[in-house]
C-alpha positions in Angstrom: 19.2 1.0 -52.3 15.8 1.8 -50.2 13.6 0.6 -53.1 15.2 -2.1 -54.6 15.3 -3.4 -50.6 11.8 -2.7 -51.2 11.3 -4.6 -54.0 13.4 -7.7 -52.6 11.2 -7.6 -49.6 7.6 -7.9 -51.7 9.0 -10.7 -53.7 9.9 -12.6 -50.5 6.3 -12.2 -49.3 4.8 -12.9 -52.6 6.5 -15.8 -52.9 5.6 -17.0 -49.5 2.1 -16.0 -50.3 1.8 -18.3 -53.6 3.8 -21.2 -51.7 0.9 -21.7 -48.3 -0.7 -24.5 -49.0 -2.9 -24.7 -45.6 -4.2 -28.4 -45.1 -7.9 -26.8 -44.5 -9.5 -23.6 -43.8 -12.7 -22.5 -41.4 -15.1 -20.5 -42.7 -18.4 -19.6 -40.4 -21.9 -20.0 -41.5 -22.0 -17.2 -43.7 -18.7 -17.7 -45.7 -16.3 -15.5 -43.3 -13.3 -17.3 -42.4 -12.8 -17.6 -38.8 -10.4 -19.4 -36.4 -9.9 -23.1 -34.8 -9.8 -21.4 -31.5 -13.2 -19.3 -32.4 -14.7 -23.0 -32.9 -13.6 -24.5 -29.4 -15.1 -21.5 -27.5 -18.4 -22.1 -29.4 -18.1 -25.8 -28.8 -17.3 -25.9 -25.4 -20.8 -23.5 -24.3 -22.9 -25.8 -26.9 -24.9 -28.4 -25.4 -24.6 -31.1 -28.7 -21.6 -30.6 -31.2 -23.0 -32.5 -34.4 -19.3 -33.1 -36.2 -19.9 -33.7 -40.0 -17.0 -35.9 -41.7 -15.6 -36.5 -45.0 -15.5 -40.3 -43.9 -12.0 -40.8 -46.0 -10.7 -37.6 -45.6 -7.8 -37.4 -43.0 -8.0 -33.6 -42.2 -11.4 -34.4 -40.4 -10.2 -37.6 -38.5 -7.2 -35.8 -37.4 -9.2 -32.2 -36.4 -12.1 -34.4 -34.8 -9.0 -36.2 -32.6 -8.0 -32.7 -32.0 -11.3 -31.0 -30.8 -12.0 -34.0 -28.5 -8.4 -33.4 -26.8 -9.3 -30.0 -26.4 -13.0 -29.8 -25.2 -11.5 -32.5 -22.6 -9.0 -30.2 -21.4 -12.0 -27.5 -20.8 -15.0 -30.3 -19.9 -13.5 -32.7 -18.1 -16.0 -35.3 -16.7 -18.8 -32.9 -18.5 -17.8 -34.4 -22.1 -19.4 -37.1 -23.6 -18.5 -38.7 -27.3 -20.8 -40.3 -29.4 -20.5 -41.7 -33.1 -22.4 -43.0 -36.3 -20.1 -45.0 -37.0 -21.3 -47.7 -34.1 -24.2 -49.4 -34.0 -26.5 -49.4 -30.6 -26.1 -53.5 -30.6 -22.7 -52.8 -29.7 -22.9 -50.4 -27.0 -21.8 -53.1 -24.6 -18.7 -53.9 -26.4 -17.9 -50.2 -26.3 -18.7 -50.2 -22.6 -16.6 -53.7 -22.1 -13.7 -52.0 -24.2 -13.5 -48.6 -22.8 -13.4 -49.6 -19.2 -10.9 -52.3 -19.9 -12.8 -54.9 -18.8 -11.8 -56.8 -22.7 -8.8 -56.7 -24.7 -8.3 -54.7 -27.7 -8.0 -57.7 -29.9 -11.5 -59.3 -28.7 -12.8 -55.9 -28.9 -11.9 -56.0 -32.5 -12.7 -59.2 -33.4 -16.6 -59.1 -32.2 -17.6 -55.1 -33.1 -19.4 -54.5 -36.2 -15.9 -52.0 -37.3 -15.9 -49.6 -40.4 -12.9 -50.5 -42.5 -11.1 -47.5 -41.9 -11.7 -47.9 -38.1 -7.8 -48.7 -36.8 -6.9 -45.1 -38.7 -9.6 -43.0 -37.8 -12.1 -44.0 -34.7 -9.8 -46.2 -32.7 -7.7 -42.7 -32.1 -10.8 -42.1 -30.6 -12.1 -44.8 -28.5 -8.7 -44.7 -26.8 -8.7 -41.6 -25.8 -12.0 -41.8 -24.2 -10.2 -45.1 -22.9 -7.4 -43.4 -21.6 -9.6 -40.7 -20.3 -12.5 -42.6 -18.8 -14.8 -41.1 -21.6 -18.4 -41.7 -22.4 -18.7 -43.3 -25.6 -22.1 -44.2 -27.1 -22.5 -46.1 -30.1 -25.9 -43.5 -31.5 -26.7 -45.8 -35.1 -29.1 -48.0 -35.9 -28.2 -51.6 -36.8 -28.0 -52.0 -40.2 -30.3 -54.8 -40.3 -32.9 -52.5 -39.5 -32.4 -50.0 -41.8 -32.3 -52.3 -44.3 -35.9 -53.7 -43.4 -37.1 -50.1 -43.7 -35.6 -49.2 -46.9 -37.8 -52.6 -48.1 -40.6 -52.5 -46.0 -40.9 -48.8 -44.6 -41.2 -47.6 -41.1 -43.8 -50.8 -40.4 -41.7 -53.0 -41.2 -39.7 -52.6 -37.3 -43.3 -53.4 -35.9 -42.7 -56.6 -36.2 -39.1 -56.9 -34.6 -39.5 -57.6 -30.6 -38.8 -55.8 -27.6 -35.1 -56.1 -27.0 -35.0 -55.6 -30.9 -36.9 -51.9 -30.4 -34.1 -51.2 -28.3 -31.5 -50.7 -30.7 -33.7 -48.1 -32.7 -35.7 -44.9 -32.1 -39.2 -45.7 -30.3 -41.7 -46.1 -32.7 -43.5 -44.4 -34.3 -40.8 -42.7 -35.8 -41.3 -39.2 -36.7 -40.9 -37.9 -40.5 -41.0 -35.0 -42.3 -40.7 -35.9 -46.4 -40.0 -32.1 -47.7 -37.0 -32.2 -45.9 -34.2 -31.6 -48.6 -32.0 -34.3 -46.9 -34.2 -36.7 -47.6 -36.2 -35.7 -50.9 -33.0 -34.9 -52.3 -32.3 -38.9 -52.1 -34.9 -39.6 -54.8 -33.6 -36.8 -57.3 -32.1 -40.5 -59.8 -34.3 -41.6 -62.4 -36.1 -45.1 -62.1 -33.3 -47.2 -64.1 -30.8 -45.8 -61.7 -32.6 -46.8 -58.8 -33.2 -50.6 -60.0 -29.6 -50.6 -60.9 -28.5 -49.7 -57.3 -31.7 -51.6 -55.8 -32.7 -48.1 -53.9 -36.3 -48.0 -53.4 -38.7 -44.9 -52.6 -37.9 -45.8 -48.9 -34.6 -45.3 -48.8 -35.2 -41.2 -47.2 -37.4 -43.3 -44.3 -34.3 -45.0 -43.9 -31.9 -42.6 -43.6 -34.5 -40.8 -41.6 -34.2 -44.2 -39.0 -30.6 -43.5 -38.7 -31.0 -39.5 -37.9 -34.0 -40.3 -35.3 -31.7 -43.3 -33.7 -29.0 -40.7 -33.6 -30.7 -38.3 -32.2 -32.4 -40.7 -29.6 -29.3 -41.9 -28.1 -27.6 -38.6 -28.2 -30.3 -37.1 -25.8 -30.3 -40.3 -24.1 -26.8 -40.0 -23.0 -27.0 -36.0 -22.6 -28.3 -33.8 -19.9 -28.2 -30.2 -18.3 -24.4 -29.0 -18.2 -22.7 -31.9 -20.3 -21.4 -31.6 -23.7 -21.8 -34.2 -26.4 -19.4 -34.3 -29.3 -20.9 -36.8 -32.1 -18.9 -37.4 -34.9 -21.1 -38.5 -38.1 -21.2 -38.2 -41.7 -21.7 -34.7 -42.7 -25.0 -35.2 -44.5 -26.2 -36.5 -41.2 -26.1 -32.7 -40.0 -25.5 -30.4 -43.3 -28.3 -27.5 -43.6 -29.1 -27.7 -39.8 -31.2 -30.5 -41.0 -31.0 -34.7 -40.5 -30.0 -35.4 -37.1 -30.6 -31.6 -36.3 -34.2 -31.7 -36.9 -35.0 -35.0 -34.5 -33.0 -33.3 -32.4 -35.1 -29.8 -32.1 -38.1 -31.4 -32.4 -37.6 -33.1 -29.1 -35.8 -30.4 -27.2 -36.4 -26.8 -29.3 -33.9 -25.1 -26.7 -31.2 -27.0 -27.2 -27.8 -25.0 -28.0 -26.6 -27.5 -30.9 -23.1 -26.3 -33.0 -22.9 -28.2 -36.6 -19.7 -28.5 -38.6 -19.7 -29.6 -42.3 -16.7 -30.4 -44.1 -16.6 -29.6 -48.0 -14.1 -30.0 -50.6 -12.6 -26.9 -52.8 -9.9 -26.6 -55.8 -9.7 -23.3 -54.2 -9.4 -22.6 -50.4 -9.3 -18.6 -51.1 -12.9 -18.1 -50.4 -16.3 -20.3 -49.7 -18.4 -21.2 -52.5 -21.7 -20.1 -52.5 -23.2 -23.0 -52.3 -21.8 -24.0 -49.1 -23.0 -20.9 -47.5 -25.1 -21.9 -44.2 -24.4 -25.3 -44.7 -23.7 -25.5 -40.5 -22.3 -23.1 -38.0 -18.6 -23.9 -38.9 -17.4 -25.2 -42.4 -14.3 -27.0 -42.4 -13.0 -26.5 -46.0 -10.1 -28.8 -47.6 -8.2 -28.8 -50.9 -9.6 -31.0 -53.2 -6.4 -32.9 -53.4 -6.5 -33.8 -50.2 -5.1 -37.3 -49.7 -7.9 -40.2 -48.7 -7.5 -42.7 -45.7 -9.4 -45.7 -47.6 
């Protein structure tokens, strides 16, 4: 009776085993899996959390929400919030919005908003709404990353003073052997007529990293915390953003997440070993918000 209770009582756990289906996983830099908790103490003694999104991926609108909530609860006044996904020309609007000085609806009428923005930043602008949050639109207007993936960095030479504003000051640091950016050119020439990418598109990219990392450190000093939410290329390999960032301020404590895609959660794959401090890893069929 003792060993077929046994027996019963293995089959219940098996089965329990083979039926988890956890909505994502954590894994640390070098492929150990960790805990959400382990991730909010690191976050709340860094000085510039760099939080690399799946942009259609709801796991990492929903965990980004979630971190925010919680560094607020430890921070307080100390947090600020900061995302790519809003260009500096529309910091004011931001400003206008969050202090509820303008309506939602003429908020969202005038802002340059992502398509997926009522799903997965508004739950964020109104918290720092709600909670009297810093919130700093960090990217550089399109318009003028556009000009440099034509023209190159010289081409914003031209644009005027109020214009400079909007971007990192000029001359704008660049480093070509960074893999971020050389492995942008890694398509053959027909590919890159097809898709009209030229040879500048890395000193593009490279304008939106150094804007980034301009208005982060902008709106950051001693003792605050700044939570940026960005595309996960922006901070994968401790590089992108990273990079303008260190070069400016070597000392800075700066925590990078990455988020990654895997058939199987049971373990990292290699290849996404030291990608950033935390890897936030979700099943492949996850569903998409857009």
């Amino acid at each position: 009776m003792k060993t077929k209770l046994i027996a019963i009582l293995l089959l219940v756990l098996t089965c329990s085993m083979v039926s988890d289906k956890p909505a994502y996983l954590l894994f640390d830099k070098n492929g150990n899996l960790t805990s959400y908790e382990k991730l909010l103490i690191d976050a709340s003694n860094a000085d510039i959390i760099l939080f690399g999104e799946l942009h259609d991926n709801p796991i990492c609108h929903w965990l980004e929400l979630e971190l925010t909530k919680d560094l607020y609860s430890i921070k307080k006044d100390q947090l600020v919030l900061g995302a790519e996904m809003f260009e500096a020309d529309n910091q004011l609007l931001i400003d206008e919005f969050t202090s509820g000085k303008i309506k939602v609806s003429n908020f969202e009428a005038e802002a340059k908003l992502w398509p997926n923005y009522k799903t997965d930043y508004k739950p964020l602008l109104e918290f720092a709404r709600k909670n009297k949050i810093p919130f700093k639109a960090t990217n550089i207007p399109r318009r003028y990353a556009s000009m440099v993936n034509k023209g190159g960095f010289e081409a914003l030479d031209a644009t005027d003073k109020e214009a400079k504003s909007f971007f990192a000051p000029l001359p704008i640091a660049y480093y070509a052997d960074l893999n971020c950016y050389k492995k942008l050119l890694k398509i053959d020439s027909s590919a890159m007529v097809a898709s009209h990418v030229t040879p500048n598109l890395p000193k593009a990219q490279a304008a939106k990293d150094a804007t980034m990392a301009h208005f982060i450190l902008k709106n950051w000093n001693k003792g605050k915390v700044f939570l940026h939410y960005n595309g996960t290329y922006h901070s994968d390999d401790f590089e992108s953003i990273v990079w303008y960032l260190k070069e400016d301020k070597p000392k800075l404590k700066i925590l990078t997440i990455s988020s990654i895609e895997q058939e199987n959660m049971d373990t990292l794959s290699h290849e996404f070993i030291n990608k950033a401090d935390y890897i936030l890893c979700i099943p492949e069929s996850m569903s998409k918000t857009h």
